[in-house]
matplotlib code that plots the C-alpha trace (Angstrom):
import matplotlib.pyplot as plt

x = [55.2, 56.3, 58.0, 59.2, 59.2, 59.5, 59.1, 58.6, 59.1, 56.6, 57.3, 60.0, 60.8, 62.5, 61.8, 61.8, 58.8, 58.2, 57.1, 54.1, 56.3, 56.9, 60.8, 62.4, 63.0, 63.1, 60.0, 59.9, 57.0, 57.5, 55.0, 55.9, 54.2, 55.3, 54.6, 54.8, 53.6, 52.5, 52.2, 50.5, 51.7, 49.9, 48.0, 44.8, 44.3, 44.5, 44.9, 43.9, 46.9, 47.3, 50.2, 51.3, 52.1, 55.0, 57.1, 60.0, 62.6, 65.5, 68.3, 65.4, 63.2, 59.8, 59.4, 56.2, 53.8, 51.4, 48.6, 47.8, 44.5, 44.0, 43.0, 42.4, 44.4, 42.9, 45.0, 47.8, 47.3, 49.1, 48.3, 49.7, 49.8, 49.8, 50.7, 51.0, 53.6, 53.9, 54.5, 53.3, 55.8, 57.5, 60.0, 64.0, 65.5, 69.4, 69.4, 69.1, 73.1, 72.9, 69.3, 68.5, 71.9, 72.6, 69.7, 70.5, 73.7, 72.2, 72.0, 69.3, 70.0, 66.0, 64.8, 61.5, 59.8, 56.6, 55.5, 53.1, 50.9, 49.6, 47.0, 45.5, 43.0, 43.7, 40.3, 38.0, 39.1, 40.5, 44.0, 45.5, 48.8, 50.2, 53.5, 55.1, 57.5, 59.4, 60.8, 63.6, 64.2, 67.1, 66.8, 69.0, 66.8, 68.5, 67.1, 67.7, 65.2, 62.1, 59.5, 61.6, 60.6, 63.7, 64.1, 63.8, 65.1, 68.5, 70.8, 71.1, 68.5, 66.2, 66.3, 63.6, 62.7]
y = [21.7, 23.0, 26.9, 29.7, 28.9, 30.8, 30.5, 32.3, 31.6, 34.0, 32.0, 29.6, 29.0, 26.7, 26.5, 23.8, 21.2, 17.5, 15.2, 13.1, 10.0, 12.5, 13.1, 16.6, 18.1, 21.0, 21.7, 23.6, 25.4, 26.5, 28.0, 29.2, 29.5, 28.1, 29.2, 27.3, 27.7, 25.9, 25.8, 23.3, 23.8, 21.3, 22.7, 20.3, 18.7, 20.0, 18.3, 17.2, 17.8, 16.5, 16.3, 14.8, 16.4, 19.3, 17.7, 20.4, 18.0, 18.5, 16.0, 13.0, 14.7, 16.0, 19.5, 20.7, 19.6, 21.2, 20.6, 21.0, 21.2, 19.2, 21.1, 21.1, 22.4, 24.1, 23.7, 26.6, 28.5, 28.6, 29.3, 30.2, 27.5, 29.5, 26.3, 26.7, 24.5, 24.4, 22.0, 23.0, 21.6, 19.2, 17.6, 17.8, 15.2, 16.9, 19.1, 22.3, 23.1, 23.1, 25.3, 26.8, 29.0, 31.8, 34.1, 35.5, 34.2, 30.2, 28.9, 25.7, 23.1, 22.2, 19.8, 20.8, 17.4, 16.7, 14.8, 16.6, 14.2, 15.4, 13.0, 14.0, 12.5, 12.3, 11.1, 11.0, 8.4, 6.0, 7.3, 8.4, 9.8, 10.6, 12.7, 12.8, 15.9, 15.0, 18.0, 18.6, 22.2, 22.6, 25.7, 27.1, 29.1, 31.8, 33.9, 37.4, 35.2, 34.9, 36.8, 38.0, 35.5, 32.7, 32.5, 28.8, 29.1, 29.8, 27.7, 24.3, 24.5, 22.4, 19.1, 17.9, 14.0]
z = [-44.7, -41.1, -41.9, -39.3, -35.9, -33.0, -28.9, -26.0, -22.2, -20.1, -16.6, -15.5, -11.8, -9.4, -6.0, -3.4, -2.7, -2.1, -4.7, -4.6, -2.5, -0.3, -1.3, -0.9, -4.0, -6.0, -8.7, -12.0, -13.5, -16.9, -19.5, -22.8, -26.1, -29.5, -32.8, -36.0, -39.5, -41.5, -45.3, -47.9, -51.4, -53.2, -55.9, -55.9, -52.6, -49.1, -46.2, -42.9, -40.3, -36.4, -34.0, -31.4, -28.2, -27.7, -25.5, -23.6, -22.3, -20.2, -21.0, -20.6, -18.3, -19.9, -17.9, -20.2, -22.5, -24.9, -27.6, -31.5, -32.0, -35.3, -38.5, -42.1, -44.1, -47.7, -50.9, -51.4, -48.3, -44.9, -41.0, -38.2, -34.6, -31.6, -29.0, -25.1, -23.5, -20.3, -17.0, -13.3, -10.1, -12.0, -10.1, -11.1, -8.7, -8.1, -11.4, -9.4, -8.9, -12.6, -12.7, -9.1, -9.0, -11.6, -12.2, -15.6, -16.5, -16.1, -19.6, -19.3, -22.5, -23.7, -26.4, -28.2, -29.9, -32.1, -34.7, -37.6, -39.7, -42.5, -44.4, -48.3, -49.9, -53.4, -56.0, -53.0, -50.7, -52.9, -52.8, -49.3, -48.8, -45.4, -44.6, -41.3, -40.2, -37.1, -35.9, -33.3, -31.9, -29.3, -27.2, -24.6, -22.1, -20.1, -17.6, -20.4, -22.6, -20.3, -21.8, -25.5, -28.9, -29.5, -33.1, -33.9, -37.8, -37.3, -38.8, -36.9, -34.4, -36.1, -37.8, -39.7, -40.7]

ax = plt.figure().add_subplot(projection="3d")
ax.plot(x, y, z, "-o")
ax.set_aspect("equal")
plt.show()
């Protein structure tokens, strides 16, 4: 079960570069941490938990990654996942009248994604039961964010499935 959330932008920048066809563009670098919790209530098994990637999209454009290490999970207890996303001169191909020009006052639209499995063994491993948590967060970084905690559990930020 997948509980508070919360991110953090320490670095995001624009500036101008070329691509690796050699195209004139501008490239973003972006690093942020994410923090989830996550809880498993079950009162006689625990289980074994992986994700896939964090993916930080802009509209369709993936602009940073980061990794879950996977884990296992005791019965009744709950742990904190300290995650680093981030992306290093990715290129935005004509987004940057919408990015490159405001400072503070630009608000950038971002998508957080991922996929948690968790997997329980129930009477050894005759019995498996696996639970999937997608999880989309939509964030709106402006430049008085970078470096202050976004509060992922306000209402409507998040939908789970």
């Amino acid at each position: 079960m997948v509980g508070r959330q919360s991110m953090k932008f320490e670095h995001f920048n624009v500036q101008a570069g070329i691509d690796g066809s050699g195209v004139q563009t501008d490239l973003l670098s972006l690093n942020s941490t994410v923090k989830i919790f996550f809880r498993n209530p079950a009162t006689f098994f625990g289980v074994h938990v992986t994700a896939t990637p964090l993916q930080l999209y802009y509209y369709n454009l993936n602009i940073a990654t980061g990794h879950i290490k996977s884990f296992y999970e005791a019965r009744k207890s709950k742990r904190a996942l300290v995650t680093v996303v981030e992306g290093y001169q990715i290129p935005v191909y004509g987004a940057v009248p919408i990015i490159g020009g405001g400072g503070d006052t630009v608000s950038v639209p971002l998508n957080l994604t991922l996929v948690i499995r968790s997997r329980a063994y129930i009477l050894g491993r005759l019995v498996k039961s696996k639970f999937y948590t997608h999880v989309l967060c939509q964030v709106a970084l402006s430049g008085d964010h970078v470096g202050k905690p976004i509060n992922l559990m306000t209402p409507g930020s998040c939908t789970y499935h």
